[in-house]
MARKOLTI-343251 format. One record per residue (C-alpha): x, y, z; residue number from 0. Coordinates in Angstrom, 1 decimal. Layout:
(r (X,Y,Z),NUM),
...
END
This chain:
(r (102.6,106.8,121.8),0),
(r (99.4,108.2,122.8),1),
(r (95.8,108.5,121.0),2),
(r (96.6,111.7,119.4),3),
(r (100.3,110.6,118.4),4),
(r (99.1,107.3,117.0),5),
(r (96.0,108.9,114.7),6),
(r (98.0,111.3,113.4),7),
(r (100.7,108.8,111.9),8),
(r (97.9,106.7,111.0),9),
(r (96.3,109.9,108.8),10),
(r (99.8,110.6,107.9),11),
(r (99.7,106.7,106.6),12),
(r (96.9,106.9,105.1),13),
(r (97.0,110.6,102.9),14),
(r (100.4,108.4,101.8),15),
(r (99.0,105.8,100.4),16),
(r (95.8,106.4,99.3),17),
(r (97.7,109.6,97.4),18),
(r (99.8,106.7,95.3),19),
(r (96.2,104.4,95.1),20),
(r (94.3,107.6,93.5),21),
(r (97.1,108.4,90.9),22),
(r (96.2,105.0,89.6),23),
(r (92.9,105.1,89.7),24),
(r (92.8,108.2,87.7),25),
(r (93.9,106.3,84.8),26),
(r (91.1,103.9,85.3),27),
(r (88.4,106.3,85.6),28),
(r (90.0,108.8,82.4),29),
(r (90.4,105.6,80.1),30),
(r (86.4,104.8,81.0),31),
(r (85.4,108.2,81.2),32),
(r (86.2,108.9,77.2),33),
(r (85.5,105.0,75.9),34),
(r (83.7,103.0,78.6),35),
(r (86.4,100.6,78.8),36),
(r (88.6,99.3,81.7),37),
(r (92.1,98.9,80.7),38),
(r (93.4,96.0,82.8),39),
(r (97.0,96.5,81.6),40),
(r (97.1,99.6,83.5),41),
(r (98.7,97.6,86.4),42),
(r (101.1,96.2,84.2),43),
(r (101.8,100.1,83.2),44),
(r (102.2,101.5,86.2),45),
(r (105.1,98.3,86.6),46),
(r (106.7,99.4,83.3),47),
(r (107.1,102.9,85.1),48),
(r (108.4,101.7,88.0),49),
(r (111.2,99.5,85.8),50),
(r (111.9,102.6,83.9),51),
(r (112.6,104.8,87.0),52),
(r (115.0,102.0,88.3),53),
(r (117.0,101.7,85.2),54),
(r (117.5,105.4,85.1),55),
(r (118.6,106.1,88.7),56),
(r (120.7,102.9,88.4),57),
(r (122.7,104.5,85.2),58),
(r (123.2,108.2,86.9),59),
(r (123.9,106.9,90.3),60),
(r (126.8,104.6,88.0),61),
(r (127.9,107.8,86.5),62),
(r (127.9,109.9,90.0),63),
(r (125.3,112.1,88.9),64),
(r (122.6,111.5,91.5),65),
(r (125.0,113.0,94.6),66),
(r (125.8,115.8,92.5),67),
(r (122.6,116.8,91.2),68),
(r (119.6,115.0,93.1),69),
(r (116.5,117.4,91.5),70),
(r (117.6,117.0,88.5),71),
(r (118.0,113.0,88.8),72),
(r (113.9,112.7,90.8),73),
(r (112.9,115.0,87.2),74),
(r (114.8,112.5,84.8),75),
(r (114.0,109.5,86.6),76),
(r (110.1,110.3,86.9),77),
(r (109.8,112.2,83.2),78),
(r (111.5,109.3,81.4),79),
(r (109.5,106.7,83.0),80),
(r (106.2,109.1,82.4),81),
(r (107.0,109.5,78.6),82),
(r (108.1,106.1,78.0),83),
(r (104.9,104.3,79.5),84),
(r (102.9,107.6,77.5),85),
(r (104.3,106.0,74.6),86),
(r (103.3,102.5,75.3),87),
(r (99.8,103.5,76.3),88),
(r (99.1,105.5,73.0),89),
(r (101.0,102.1,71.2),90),
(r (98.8,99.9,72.9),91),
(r (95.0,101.9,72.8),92),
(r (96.0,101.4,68.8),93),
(r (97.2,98.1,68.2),94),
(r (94.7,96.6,71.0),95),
(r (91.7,98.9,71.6),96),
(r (91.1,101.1,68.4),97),
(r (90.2,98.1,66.3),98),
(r (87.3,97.6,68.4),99),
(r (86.0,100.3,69.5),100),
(r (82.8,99.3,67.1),101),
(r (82.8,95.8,68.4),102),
(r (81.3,94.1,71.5),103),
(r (82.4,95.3,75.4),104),
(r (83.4,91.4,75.5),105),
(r (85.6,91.6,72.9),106),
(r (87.4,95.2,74.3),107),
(r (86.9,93.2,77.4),108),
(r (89.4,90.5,76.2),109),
(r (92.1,92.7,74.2),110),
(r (92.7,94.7,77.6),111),
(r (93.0,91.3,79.2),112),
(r (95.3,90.2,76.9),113),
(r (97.1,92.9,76.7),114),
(r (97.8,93.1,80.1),115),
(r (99.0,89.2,80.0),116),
(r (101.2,90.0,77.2),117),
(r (102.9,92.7,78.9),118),
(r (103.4,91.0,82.2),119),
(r (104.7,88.2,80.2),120),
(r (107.2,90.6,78.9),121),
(r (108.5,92.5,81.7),122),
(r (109.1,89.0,83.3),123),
(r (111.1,87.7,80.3),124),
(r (113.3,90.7,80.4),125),
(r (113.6,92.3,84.1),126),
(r (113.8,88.7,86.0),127),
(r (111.0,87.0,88.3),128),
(r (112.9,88.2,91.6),129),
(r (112.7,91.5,93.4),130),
(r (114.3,94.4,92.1),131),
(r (116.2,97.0,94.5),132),
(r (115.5,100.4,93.9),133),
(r (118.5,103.0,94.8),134),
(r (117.2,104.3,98.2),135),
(r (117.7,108.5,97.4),136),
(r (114.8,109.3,99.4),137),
(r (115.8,110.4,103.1),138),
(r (114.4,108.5,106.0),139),
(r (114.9,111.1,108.4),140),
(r (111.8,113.1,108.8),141),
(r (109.8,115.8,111.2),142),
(r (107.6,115.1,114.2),143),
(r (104.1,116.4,114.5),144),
(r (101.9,115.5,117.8),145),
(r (104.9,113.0,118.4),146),
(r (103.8,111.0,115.0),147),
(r (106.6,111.0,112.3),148),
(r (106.6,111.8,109.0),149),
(r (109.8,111.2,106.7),150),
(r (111.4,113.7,103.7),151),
(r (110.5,111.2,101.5),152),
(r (106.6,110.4,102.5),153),
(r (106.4,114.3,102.2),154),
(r (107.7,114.8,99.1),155),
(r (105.9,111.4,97.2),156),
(r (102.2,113.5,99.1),157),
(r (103.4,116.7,97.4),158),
(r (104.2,115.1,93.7),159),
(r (101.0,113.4,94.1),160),
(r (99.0,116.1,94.8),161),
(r (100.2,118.5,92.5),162),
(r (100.0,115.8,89.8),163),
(r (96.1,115.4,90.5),164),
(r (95.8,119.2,91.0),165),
(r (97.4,119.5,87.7),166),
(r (95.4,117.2,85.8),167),
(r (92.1,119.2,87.3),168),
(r (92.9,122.3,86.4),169),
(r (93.9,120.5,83.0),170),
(r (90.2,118.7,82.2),171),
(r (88.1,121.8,83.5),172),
(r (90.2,124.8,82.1),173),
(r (92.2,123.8,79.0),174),
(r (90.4,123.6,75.3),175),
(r (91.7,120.1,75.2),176),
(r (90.0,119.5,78.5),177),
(r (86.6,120.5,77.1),178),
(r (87.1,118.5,74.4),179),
(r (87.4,115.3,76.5),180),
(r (84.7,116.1,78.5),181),
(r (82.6,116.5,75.9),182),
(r (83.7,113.1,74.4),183),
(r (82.9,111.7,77.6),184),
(r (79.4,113.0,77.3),185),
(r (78.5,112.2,73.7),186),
(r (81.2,111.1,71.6),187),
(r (79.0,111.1,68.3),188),
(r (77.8,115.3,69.3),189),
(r (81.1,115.7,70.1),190),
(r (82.6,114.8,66.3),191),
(r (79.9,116.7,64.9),192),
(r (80.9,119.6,66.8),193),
(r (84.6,119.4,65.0),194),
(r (86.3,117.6,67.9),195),
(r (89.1,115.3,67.1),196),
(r (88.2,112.0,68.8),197),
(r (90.8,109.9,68.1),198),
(r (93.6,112.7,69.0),199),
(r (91.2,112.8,72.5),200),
(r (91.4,109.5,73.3),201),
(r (95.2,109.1,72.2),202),
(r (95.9,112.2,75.0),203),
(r (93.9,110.0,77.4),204),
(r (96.1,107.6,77.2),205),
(r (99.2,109.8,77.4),206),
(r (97.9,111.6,80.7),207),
(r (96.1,108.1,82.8),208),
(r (99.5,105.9,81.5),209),
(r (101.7,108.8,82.8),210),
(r (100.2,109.4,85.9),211),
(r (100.7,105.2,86.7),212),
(r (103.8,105.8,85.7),213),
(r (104.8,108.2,88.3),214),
(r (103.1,106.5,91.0),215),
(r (104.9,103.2,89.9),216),
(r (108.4,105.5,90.5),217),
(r (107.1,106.8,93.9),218),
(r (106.3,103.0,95.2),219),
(r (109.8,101.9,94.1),220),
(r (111.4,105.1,95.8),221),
(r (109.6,104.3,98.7),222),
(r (109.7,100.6,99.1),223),
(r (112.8,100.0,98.2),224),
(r (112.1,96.9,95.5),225),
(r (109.8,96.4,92.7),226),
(r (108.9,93.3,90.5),227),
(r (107.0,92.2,87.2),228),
(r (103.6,91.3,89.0),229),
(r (103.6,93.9,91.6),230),
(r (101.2,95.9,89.2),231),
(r (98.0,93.7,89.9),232),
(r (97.6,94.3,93.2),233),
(r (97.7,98.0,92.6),234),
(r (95.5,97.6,89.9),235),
(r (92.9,95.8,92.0),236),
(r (92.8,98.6,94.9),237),
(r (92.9,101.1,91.9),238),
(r (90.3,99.5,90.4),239),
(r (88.2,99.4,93.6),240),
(r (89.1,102.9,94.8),241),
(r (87.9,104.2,91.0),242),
(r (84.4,102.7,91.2),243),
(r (83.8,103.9,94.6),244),
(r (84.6,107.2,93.9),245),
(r (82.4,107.0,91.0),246),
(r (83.7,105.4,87.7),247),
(r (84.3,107.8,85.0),248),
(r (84.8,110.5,87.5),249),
(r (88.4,112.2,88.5),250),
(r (87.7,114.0,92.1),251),
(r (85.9,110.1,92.6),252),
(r (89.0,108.9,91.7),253),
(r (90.8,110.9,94.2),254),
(r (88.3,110.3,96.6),255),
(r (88.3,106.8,96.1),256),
(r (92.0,106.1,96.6),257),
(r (92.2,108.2,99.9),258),
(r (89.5,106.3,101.4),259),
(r (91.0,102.8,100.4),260),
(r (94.2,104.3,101.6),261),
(r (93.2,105.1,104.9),262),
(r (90.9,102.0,105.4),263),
(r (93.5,99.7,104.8),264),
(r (96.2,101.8,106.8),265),
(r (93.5,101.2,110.0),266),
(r (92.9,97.7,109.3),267),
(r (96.7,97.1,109.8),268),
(r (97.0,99.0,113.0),269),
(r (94.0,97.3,114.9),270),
(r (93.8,94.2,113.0),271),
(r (95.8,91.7,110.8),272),
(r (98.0,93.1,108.5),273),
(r (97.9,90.3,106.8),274),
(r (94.4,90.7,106.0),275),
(r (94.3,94.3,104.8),276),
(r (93.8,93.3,101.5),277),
(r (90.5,92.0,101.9),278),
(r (89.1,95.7,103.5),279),
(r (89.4,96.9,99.8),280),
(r (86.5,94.2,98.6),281),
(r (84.5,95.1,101.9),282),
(r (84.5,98.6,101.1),283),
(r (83.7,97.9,97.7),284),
(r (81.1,95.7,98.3),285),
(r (79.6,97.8,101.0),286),
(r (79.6,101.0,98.7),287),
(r (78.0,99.2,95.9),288),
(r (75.3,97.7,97.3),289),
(r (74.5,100.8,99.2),290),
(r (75.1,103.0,96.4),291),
(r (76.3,101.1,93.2),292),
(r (77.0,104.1,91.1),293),
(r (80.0,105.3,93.4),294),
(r (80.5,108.3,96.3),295),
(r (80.4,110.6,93.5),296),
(r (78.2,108.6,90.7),297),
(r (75.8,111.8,90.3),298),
(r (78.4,114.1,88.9),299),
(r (79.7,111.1,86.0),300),
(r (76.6,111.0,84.1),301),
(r (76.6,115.0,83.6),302),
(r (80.6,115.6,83.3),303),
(r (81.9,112.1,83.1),304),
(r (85.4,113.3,84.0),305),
END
């Protein structure tokens, strides 16, 4: 493979992942945006996603139904999962984060921890401590472009994410319900006096940044073949990481963010050890903060916060 060949698959490698890495983070920086607080079970929520997805394609693919009707199986498989870990974000911002809300950030600080233990816990208890195989439904075969190859199935994970974050734009900058949670995210005490609902706008934020893991935690499984119970911290690190150097609170720094770990650690395995990759999300991170702690695109959260 020659230069051109081999940057292309690594760009191809790295729009991949760092697609997957900014649907996470967007949950991240939405969460912070309306309630400045970071939700550390979001890793375990994007896990629950990925369990969901595997337990529906296992019971069609049982029943024949995935041969037979394969767009229809990739809607059930990734609206299910969606609207089940929806569910479980809304259940958990009440039972864990709404009581506190008034209280100290140590104390939020410490429910999301929890939280995130408890449901780890959980999904361990009741899905196993060893890998779980996902069907593989997504085609290996691919097309070639400048001689670097891209399957059927890194094309259409690129295009769901995508159109997911495109989706959720258009939704915060157009919608009424949009306005209403960037005007939370501005001033959340204006914003009640003004007639907004703040407690339905945070419960949509965490339908929307819960669902969004969700997806992505369906796409890895698709993709890698296997999922665990603690697969979701990792993620949720690089998510993390991606989120504040796009800017935290902010959703095209979200997006930003996750390409650009995405691509950084897709290099760092070509030319270096992969084994090691993992640490070029800290360096980044470090690197950014020091040189501009409030993120890539920290100017545009304190005016719009999302």
């Amino acid at each position: 493979m020659d230069t051109q060949s081999f940057l292309v698959q690594q760009l191809i490698n790295a729009i991949f992942l760092g697609s997957i890495y900014a649907l996470i983070a967007l949950g991240y920086t939405m969460v912070y945006g309306i309630i400045e607080l970071i939700n550390f079970a979001h890793g375990e929520l994007f896990t629950s996603g990925a369990f969901i997805g595997i337990i529906v394609l296992v019971l069609l693919q049982k029943f024949g139904f995935v041969e037979s009707h394969f767009i229809l199986t990739m809607i059930l498989a990734f609206g299910l999962a969606m609207a089940y870990v929806a569910v479980l974000g809304v259940a958990i911002e009440h039972v864990a984060y709404k009581p506190l809300r008034n209280a100290s950030r140590l104390a939020a600080i410490l429910s999301a921890l929890g939280m995130s233990i408890f449901l780890s816990n959980g999904m361990m208890l009741s899905q196993g401590v060893s890998d779980r195989a996902y069907p593989q439904l997504l085609s290996i075969r691919g097309v070639t472009i400048f001689d670097a190859r891209i399957t059927y199935g890194q094309i259409f994970i690129i295009i769901l994410s995508i159109a997911l974050m495109v989706a959720l734009y258009a939704f915060v900058k157009g919608t009424k319900l949009g306005k209403a949670m960037r005007a939370t995210a501005q001033n959340r005490t204006m914003a009640r006096m003004c007639g907004i609902d703040i407690d339905k706008t945070i419960r949509l934020t965490f339908i929307i940044g819960p669902a969004l893991g969700a997806a992505a935690g369906v796409m890895v499984g698709l993709y890698y073949g296997s999922v665990r119970f603690d697969m979701g911290f990792i993620y949720m690190i690089k998510a993390f990481a991606a989120a504040i150097l796009g800017g935290i609170g902010s959703i095209p720094g979200a997006m930003l963010g996750g390409m650009i770990i995405g691509g950084v650690e897709v290099l760092w395995s070509a030319f270096l050890p992969s084994e090691w990759k993992d640490v070029t999300t800290f360096i980044v991170l470090i690197l950014v903060l020091y040189l501009k702690p409030s993120g890539i695109l920290g100017e545009d959260v304190a005016e719009t916060r999302v």
